[in-house]
C-alpha positions as CSV (number, residue, x, y, z in Angstrom):
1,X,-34.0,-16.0,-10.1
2,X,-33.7,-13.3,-7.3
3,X,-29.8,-11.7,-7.2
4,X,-28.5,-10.0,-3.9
5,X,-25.8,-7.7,-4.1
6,X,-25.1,-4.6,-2.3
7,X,-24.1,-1.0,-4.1
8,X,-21.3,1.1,-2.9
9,X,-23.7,4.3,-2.4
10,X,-24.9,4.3,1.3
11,X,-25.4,8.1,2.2
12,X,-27.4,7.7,5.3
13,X,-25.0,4.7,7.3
14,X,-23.6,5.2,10.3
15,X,-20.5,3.5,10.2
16,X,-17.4,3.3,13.5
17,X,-13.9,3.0,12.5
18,X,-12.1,1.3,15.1
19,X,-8.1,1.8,15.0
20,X,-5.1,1.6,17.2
21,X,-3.0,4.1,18.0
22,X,-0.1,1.3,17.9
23,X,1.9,1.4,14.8
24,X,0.1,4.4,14.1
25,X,2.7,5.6,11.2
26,X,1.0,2.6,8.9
27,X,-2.3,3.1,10.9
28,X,-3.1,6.3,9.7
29,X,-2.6,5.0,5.8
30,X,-4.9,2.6,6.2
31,X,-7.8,5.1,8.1
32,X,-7.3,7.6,4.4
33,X,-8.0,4.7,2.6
34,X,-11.1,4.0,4.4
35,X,-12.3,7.5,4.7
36,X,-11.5,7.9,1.0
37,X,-13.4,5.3,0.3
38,X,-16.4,6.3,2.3
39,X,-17.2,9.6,1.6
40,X,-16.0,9.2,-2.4
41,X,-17.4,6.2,-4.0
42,X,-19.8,5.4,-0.7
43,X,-21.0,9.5,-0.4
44,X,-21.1,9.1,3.4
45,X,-21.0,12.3,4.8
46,X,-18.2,12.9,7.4
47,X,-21.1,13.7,10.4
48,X,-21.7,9.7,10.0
49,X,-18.3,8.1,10.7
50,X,-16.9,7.8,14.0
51,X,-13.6,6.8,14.5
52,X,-12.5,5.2,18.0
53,X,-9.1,5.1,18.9
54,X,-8.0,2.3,21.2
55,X,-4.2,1.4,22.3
56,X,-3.5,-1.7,20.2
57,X,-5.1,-4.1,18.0
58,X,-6.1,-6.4,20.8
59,X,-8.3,-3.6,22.3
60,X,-10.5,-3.8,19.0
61,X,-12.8,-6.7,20.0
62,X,-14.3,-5.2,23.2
63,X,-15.4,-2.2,21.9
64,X,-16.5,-3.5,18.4
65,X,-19.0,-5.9,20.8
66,X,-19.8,-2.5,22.8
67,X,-21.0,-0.6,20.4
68,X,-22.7,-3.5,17.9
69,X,-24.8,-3.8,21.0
70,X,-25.7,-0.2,20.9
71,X,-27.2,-0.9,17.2
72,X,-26.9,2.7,16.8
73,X,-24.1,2.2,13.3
74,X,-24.8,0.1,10.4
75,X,-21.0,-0.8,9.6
76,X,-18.1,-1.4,11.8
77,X,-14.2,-1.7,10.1
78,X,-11.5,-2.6,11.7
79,X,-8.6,-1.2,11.4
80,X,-4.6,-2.1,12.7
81,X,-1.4,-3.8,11.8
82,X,0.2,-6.6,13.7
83,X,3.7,-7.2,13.1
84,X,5.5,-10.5,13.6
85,X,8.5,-10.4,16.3
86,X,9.8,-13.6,17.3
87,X,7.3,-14.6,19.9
88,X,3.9,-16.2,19.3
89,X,2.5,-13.3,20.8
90,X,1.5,-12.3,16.6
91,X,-0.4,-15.8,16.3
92,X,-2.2,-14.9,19.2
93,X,-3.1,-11.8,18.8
94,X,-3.6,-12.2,15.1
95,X,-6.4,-15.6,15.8
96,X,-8.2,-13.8,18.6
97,X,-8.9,-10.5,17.1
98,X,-9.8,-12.0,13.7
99,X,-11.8,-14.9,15.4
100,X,-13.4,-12.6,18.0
101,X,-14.5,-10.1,15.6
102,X,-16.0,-12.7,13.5
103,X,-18.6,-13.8,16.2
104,X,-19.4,-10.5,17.2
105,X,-20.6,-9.8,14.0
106,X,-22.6,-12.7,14.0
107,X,-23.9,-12.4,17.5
108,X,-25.1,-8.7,16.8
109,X,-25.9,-9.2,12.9
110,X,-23.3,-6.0,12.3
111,X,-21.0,-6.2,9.4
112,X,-17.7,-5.9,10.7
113,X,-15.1,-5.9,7.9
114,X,-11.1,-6.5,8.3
115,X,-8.7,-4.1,7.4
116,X,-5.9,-5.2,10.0
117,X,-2.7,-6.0,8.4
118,X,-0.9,-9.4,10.1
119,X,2.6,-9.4,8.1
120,X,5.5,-10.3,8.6
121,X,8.1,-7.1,8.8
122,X,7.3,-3.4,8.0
123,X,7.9,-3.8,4.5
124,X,5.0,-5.9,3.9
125,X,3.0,-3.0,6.0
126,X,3.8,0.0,3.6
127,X,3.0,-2.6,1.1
128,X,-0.3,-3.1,2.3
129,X,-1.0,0.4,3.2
130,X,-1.4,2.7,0.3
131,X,2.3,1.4,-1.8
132,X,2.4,-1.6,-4.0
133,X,-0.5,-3.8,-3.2
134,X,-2.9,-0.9,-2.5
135,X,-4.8,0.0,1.3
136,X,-6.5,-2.8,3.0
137,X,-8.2,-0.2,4.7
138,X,-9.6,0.8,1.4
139,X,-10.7,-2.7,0.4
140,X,-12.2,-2.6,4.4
141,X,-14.6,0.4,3.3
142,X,-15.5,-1.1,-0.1
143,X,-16.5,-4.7,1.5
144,X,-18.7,-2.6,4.5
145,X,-20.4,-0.2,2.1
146,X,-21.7,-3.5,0.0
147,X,-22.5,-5.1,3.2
148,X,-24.5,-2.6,4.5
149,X,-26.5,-2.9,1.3
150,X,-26.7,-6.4,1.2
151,X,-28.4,-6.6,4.8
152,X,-30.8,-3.6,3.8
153,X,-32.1,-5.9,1.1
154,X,-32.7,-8.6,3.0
155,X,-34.1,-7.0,5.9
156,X,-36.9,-5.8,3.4
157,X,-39.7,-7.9,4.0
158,X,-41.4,-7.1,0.6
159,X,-37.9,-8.8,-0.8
160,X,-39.4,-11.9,0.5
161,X,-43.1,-11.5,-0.9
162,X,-41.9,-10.7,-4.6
């Protein structure tokens, strides 16, 4: 029985952080977390992650397909928060950036992973950022790091000749 699973150590990986500069005050919390994550437990060295700052989460898409197509990083996390007001304008920006991100992974065989926030109030934000229910941005660096490592694997050919 063959088992795939990716390690957290990925010292050579390119990897672009994509964040807002839109509800930066809970932004920033999450980009620590990710850094932190990175260049601790994943020993990616600061020269190797990129961050791109764009004026809201539904900016995030466009240049996440930009620079997949580039295949110049190994890793691409998202970063943001969207906050529900009392339009559907959260619904819809919460579906298309998720959904769109999705099949631009796909489409370029990237990993991108999701650390936006989509709550309901600021609250669940700090929550979410660093406070209670520790940093999605965090858990966005851990789930890229292991990603990364899982495609290396299978893009070994001699994996498949074992």
């Amino acid at each position: 029985m063959k088992v795939i699973e990716g390690k957290m150590i990925t010292q050579k990986s390119k990897i672009a952080i994509i964040i807002p500069r839109f509800n930066n005050f809970i932004n920033q919390h999450l980009l620590t977390g990710s850094i932190d994550i990175l260049t601790r437990i994943g020993e990616v060295s600061n020269k190797n992650i990129t961050i791109i700052k764009v004026p809201g989460a539904y900016e995030i898409p466009v240049i996440a397909n930009i620079i997949s197509q580039k295949q110049y990083y190994h890793g691409i996390i998202a970063l943001g928060t969207i906050i529900k007001g009392e339009t559907i304008h959260f619904e819809n920006i919460s579906n298309e950036v998720s959904s769109k991100l999705s099949d631009i992974s796909i489409k370029n065989n990237i990993p991108i992973t999701l650390g936006i926030l989509m709550i309901n109030n600021i609250e669940q934000a700090i929550h979410r950022s660093g406070t209670k229910l520790g940093n999605k941005g965090s858990e966005a660096a851990l789930a890229i790091l292991e990603m990364i490592n899982v495609i290396k694997q299978l893009k070994n050919e001699s994996y498949y000749t074992k």
